[in-house]
KOLTOR-924085 format. One record per residue (C-alpha): residue number from 1; residue in one letter; chain; z, y, x. Coordinates in nm, 2 decimals. Example, Ala and Ser with C-alpha at 12.3 -4.5 7.8 and 13.67 -1.06 7.14 Angstrom:
+-----+--------+--------+--------+--------+--------+
! num ! residu ! chaine !      w !      v !      u !
+-----+--------+--------+--------+--------+--------+
!   1 !      a !      A !   0.78 !  -0.45 !   1.23 !
!   2 !      s !      A !   0.71 !  -0.11 !   1.37 !
+-----+--------+--------+--------+--------+--------+
***
This chain:
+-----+--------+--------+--------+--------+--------+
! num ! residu ! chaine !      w !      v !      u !
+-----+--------+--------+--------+--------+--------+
!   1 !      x !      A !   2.34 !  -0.44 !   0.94 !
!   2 !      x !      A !   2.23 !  -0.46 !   1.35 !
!   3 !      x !      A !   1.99 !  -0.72 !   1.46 !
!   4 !      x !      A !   2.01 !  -0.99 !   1.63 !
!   5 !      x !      A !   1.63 !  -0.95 !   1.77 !
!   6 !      x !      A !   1.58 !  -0.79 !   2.11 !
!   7 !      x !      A !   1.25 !  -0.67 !   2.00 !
!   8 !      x !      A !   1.31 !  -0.36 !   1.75 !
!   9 !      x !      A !   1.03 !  -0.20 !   1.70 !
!  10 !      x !      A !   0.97 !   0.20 !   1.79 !
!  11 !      x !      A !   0.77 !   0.44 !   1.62 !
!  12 !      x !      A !   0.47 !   0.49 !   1.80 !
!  13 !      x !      A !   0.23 !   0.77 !   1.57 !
!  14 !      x !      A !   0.33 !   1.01 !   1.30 !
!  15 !      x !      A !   0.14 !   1.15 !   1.04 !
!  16 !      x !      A !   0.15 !   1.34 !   0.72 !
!  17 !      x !      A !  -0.20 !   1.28 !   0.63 !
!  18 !      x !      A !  -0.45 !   1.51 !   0.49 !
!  19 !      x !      A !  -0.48 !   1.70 !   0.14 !
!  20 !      x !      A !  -0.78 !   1.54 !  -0.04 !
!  21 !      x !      A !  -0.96 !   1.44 !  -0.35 !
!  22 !      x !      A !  -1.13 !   1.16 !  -0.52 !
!  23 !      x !      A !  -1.26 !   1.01 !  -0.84 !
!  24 !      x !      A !  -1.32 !   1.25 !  -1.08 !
!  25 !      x !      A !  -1.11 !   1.58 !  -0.89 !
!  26 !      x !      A !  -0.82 !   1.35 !  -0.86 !
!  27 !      x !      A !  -0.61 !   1.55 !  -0.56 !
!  28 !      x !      A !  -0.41 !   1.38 !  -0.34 !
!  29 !      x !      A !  -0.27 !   1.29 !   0.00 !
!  30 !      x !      A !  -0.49 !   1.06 !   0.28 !
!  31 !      x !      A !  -0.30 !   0.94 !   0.49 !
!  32 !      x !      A !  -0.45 !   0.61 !   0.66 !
!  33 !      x !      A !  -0.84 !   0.62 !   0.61 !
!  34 !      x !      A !  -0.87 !   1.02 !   0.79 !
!  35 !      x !      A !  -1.00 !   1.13 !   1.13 !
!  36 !      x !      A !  -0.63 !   1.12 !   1.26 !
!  37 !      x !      A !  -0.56 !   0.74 !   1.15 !
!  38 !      x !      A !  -0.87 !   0.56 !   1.01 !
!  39 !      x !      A !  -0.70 !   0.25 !   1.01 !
!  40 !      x !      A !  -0.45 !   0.00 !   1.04 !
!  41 !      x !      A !  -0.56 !  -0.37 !   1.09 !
!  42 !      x !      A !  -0.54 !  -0.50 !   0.80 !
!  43 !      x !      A !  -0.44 !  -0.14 !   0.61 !
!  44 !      x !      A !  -0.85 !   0.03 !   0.53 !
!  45 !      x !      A !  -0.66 !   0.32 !   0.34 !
!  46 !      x !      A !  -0.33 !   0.45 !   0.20 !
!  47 !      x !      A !  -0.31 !   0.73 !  -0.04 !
!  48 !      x !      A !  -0.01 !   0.89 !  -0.22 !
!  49 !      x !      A !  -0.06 !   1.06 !  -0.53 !
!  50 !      x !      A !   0.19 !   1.27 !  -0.72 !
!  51 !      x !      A !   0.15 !   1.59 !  -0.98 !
!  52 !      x !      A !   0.33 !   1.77 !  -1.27 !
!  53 !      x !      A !   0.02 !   1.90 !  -1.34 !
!  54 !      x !      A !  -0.26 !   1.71 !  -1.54 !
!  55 !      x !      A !  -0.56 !   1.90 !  -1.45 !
!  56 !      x !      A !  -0.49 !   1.77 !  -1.10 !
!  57 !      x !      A !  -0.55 !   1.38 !  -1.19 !
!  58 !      x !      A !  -0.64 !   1.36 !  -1.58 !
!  59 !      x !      A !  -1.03 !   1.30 !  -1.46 !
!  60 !      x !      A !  -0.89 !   0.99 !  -1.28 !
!  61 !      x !      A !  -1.14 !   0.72 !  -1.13 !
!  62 !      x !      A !  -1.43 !   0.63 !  -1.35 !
!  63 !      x !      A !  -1.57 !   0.34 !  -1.33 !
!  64 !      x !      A !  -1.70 !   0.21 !  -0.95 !
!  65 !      x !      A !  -1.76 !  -0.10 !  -0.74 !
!  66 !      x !      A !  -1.54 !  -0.24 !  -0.49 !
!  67 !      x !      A !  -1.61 !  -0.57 !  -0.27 !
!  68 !      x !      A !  -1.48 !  -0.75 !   0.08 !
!  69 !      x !      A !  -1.09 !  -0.58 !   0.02 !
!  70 !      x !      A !  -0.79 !  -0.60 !  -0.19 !
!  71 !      x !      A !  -0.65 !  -0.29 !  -0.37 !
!  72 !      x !      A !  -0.26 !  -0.21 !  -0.41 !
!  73 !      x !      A !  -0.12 !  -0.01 !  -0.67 !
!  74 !      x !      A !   0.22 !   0.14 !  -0.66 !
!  75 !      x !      A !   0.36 !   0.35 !  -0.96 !
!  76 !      x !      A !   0.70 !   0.52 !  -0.92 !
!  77 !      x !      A !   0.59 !   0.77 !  -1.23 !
!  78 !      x !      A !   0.35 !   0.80 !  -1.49 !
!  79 !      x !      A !   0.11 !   0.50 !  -1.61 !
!  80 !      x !      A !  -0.28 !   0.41 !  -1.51 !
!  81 !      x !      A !  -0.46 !   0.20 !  -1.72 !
!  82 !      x !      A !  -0.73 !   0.04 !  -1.56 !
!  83 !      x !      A !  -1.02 !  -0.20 !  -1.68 !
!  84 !      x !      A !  -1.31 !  -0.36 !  -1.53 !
!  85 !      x !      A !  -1.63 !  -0.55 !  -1.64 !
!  86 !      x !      A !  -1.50 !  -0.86 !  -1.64 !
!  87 !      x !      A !  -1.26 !  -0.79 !  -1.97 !
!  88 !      x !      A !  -0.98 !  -0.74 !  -1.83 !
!  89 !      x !      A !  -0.79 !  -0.46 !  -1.90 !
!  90 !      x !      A !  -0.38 !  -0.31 !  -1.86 !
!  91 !      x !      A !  -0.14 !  -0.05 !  -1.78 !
!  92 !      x !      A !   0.05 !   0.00 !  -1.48 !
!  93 !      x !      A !   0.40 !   0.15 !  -1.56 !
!  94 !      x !      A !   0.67 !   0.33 !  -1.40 !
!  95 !      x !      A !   0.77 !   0.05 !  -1.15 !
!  96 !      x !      A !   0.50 !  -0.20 !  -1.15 !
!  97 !      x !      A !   0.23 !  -0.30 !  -0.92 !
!  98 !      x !      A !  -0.13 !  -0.41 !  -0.93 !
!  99 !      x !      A !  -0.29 !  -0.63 !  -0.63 !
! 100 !      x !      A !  -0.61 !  -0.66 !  -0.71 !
! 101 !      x !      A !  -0.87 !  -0.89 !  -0.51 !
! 102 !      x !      A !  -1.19 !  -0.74 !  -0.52 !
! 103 !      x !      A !  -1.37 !  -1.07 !  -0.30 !
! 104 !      x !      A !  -1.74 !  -1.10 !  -0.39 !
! 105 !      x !      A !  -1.71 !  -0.76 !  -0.62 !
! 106 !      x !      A !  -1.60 !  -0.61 !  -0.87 !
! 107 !      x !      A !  -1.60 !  -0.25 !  -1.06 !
! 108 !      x !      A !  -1.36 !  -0.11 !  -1.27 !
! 109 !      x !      A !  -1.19 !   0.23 !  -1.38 !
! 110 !      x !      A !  -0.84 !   0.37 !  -1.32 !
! 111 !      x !      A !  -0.78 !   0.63 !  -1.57 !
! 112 !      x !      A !  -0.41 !   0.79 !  -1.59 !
! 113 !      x !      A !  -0.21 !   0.86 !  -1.87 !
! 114 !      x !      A !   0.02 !   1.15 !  -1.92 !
! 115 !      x !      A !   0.39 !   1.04 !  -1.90 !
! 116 !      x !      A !   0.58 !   1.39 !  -1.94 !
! 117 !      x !      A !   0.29 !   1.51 !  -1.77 !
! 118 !      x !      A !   0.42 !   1.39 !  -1.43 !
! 119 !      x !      A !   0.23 !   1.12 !  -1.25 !
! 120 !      x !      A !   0.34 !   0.99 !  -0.91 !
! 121 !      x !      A !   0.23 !   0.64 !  -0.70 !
! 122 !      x !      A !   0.04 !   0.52 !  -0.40 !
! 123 !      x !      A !  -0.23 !   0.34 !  -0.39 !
! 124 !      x !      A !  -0.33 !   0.11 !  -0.10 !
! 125 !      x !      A !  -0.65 !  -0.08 !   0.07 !
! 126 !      x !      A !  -0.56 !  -0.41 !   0.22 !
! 127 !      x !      A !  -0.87 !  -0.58 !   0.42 !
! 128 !      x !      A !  -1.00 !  -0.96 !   0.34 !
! 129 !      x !      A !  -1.10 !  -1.20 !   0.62 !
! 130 !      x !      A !  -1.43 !  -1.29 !   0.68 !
! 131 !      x !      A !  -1.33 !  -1.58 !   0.51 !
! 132 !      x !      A !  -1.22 !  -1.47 !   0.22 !
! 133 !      x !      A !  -1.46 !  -1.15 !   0.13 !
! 134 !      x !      A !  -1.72 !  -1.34 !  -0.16 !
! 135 !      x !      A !  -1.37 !  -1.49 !  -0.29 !
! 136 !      x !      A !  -1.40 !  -1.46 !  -0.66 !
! 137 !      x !      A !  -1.18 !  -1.13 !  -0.80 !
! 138 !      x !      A !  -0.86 !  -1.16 !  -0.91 !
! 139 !      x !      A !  -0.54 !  -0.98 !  -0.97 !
! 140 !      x !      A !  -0.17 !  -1.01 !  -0.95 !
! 141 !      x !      A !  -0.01 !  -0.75 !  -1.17 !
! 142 !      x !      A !   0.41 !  -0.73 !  -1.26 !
! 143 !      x !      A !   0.59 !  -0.46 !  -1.49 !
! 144 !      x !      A !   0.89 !  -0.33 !  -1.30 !
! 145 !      x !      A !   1.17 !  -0.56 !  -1.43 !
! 146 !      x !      A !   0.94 !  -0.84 !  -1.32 !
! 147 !      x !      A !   0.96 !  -0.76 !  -0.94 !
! 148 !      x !      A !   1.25 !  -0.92 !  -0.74 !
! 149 !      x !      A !   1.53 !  -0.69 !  -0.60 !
! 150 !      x !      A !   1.79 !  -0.72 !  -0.40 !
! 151 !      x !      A !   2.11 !  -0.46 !  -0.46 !
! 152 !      x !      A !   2.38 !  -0.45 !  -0.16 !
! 153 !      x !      A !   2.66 !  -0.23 !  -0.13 !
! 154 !      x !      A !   2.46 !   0.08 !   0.08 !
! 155 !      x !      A !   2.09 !  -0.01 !  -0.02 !
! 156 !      x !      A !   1.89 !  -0.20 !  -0.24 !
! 157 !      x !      A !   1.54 !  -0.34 !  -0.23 !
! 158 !      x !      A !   1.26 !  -0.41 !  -0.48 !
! 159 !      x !      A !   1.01 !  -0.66 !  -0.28 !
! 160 !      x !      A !   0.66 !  -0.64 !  -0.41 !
! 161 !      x !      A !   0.51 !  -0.87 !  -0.16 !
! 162 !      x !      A !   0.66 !  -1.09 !   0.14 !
! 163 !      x !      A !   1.01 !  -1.22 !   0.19 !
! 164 !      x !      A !   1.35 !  -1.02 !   0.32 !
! 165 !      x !      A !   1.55 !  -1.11 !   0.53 !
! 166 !      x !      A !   1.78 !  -1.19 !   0.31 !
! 167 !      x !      A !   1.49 !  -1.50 !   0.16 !
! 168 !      x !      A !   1.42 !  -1.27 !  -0.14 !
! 169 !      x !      A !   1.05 !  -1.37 !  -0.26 !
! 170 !      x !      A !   0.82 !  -1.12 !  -0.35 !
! 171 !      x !      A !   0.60 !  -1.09 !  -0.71 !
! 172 !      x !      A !   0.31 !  -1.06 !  -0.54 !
! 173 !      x !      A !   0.20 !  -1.40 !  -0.33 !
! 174 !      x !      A !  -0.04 !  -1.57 !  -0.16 !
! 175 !      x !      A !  -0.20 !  -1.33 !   0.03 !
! 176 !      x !      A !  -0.47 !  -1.38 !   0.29 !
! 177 !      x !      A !  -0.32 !  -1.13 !   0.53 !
! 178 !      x !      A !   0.06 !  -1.22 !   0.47 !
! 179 !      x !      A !   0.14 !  -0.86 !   0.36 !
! 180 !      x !      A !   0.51 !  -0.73 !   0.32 !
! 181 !      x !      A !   0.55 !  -0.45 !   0.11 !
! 182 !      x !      A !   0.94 !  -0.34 !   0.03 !
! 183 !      x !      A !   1.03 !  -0.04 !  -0.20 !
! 184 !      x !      A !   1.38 !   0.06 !   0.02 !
! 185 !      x !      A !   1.64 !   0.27 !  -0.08 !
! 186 !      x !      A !   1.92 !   0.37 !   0.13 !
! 187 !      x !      A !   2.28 !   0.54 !   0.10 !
! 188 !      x !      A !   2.37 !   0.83 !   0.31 !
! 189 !      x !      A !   2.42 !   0.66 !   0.67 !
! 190 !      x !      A !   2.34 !   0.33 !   0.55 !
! 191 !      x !      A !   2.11 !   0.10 !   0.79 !
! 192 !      x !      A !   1.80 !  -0.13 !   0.67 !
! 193 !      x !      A !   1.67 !  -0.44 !   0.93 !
! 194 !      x !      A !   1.40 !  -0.60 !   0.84 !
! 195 !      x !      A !   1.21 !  -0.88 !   1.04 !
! 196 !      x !      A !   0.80 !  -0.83 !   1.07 !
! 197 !      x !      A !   0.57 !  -1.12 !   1.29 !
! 198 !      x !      A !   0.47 !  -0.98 !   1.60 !
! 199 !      x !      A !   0.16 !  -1.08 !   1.48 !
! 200 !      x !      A !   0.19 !  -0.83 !   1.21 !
! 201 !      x !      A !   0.12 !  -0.40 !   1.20 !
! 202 !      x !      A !   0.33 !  -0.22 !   1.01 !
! 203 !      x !      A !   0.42 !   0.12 !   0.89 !
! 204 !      x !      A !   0.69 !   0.30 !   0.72 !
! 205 !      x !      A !   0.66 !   0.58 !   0.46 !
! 206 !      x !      A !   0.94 !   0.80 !   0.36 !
! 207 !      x !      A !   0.87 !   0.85 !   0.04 !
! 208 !      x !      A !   1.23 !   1.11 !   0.03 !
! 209 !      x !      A !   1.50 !   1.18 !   0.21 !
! 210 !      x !      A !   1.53 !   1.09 !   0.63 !
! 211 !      x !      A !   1.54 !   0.85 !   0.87 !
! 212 !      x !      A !   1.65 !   0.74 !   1.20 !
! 213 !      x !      A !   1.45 !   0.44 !   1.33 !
! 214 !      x !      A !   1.43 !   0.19 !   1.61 !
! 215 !      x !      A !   1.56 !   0.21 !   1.95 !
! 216 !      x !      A !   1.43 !   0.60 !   2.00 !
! 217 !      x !      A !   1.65 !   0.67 !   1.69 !
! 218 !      x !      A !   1.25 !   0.83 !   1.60 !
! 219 !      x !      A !   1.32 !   1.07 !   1.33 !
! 220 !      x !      A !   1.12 !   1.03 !   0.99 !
! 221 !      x !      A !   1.09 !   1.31 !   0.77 !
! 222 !      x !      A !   0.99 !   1.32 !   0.38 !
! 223 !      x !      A !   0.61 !   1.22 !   0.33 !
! 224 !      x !      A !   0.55 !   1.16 !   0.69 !
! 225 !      x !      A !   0.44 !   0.80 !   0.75 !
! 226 !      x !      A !   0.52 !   0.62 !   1.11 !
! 227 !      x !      A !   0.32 !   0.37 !   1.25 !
! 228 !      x !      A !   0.56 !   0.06 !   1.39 !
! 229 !      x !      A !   0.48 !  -0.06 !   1.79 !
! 230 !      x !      A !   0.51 !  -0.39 !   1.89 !
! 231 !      x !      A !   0.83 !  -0.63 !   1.79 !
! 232 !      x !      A !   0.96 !  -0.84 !   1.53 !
! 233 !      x !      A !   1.22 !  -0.67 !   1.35 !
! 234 !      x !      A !   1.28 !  -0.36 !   1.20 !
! 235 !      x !      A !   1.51 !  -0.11 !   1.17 !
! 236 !      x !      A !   1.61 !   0.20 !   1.01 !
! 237 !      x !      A !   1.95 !   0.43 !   0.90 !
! 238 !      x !      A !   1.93 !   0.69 !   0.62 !
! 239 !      x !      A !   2.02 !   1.01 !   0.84 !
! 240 !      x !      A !   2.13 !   1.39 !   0.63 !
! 241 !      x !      A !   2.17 !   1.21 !   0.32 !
! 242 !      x !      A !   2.02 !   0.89 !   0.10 !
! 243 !      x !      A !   1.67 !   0.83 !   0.14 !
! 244 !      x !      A !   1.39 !   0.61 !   0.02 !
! 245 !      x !      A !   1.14 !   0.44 !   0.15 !
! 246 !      x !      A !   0.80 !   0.23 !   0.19 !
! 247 !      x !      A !   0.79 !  -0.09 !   0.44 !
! 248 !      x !      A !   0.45 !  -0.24 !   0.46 !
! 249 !      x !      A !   0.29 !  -0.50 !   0.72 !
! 250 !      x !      A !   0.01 !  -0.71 !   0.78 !
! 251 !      x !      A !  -0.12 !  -0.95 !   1.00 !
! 252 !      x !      A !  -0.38 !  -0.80 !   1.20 !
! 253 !      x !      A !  -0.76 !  -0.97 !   1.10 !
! 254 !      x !      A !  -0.91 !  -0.85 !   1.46 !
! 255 !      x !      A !  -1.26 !  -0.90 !   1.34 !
! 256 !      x !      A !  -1.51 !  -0.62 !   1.33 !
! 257 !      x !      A !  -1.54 !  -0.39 !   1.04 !
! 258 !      x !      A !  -1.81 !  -0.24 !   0.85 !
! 259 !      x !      A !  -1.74 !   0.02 !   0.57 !
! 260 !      x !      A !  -1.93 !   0.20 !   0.33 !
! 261 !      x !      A !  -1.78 !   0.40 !   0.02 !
! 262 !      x !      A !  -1.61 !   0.10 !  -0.19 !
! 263 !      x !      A !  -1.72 !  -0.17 !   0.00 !
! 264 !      x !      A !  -1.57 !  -0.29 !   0.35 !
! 265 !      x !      A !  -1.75 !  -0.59 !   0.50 !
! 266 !      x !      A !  -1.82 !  -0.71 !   0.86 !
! 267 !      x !      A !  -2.17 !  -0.63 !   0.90 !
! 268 !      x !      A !  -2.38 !  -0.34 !   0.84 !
! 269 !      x !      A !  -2.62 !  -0.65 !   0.68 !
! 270 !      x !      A !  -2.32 !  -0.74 !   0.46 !
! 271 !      x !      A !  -2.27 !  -0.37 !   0.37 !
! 272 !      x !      A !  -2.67 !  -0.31 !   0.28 !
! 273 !      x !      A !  -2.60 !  -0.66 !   0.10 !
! 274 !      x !      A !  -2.33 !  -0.56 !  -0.14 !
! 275 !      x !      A !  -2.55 !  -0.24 !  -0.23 !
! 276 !      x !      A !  -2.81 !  -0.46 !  -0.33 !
! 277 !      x !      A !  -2.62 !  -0.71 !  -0.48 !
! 278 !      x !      A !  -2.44 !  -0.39 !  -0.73 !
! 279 !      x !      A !  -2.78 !  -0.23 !  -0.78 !
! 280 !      x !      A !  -2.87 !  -0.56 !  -0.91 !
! 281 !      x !      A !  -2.59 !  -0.62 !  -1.16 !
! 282 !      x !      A !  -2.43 !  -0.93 !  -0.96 !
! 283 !      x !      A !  -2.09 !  -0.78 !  -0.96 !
+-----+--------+--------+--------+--------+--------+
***
């Protein structure tokens, strides 16, 4: 499917991230929010997750705070239920998505359950405008068959957030930072284009199989994310075989950040704030 656009955008960074744990012994894989890649405006932090093996995630995340973000996520196996102390309370499945908005604060746990023993997802950290960071928490949570998708002959999309090109409208809307997120598969030598704002960043995550993309013909390897340069479309082909991937953009905030543990304001103020504010029982 080549692009009209004259702007496709290269790969500029690679990265496989870093083996690390969190919660309560829950190991996984950092791959925005290291030393290498601490960021991408708006992305605070991207993890993957994935195990056969309970003992390596059973502990999960008790409960903790969160303010001045919005959290994403991603199941492709096994099922997290989560609950927080304002009652409500669910189970992300095989398929679905949670985008929660954390705003003025919030806490909550994320504790998963055994499917077959294997548990697999990603979970995200999308950043809040200054505007927007003592918005009042809320989420936006669909089961799979409840997100859109969009099934051509060589490849076939499920679009959690955004629009494709194509005009198919995400589950997830109205979000601050105009976030696309697209679950892509692709048949052996098949090609994806996508258009992305030049106002947005962007990565891609190959989440199996490899890739050929933009005008560099960049090479992508399994679990390796690439950060996108500058453009306004995209564009990849599966290369060796079908693969499967991870689309994600943003517009960039460009406003300072201050981070601390579960909370990401603008200020170190804000940040000594929100402490204050949870020690206090305010969330």
């Amino acid at each position: 499917m080549p692009s009209t656009a004259t702007n496709i955008r290269g790969i500029t960074h690679q990265t496989r991230g870093q083996a690390a744990s969190d919660g309560d012994g829950v190991s996984l894989q950092r791959i925005i929010g290291t030393h290498d890649l601490s960021m991408i405006d708006p992305f605070l932090l991207f993890d993957a997750f994935g195990s056969d093996d309970p003992d390596q995630y059973i502990g999960g995340f008790p409960t903790h705070p969160h303010r001045g973000f919005e959290t994403v996520t991603y199941m492709l196996a096994g099922a997290v239920r989560h609950k927080d102390n304002a009652g409500h309370e669910g189970v992300i499945t095989p398929g679905g998505v949670q985008w929660m908005t954390a705003g003025s604060g919030i806490s909550h746990s994320e504790m998963p359950e055994q499917e077959d023993g294997l548990l697999r997802g990603f979970q995200l950290w999308v950043n809040l405008p200054a505007k927007d960071k003592m918005t009042a928490p809320a989420y936006q949570e669909f089961a799979a068959a409840e997100i859109p998708q969009e099934q051509h002959d060589n490849h076939h999309i499920r679009v959690v957030a955004g629009t494709t090109s194509a005009g198919t409208q995400g589950a997830v809307t109205a979000l601050a930072t105009k976030s696309i997120y697209l679950d892509v598969s692709l048949k052996d030598g098949a090609s994806f284009s996508q258009s992305l704002p030049p106002e947005h960043n962007g990565f891609i995550y190959m989440i199996e199989g490899e890739a050929v993309c933009g005008p560099d013909k960049t090479v992508l390897l399994p679990h390796v994310l690439g950060i996108l340069g500058p453009g306004d479309t995209v564009e990849l082909q599966a290369a060796n075989g079908p693969c499967r991937f991870l689309l994600i953009g943003g517009k960039a905030l460009h406003e300072p950040v201050a981070r601390y543990g579960p909370f990401v304001m603008n200020t170190e103020d804000e940040i000594r704030q929100a402490f204050k504010d949870y020690q206090q029982g305010k969330f």
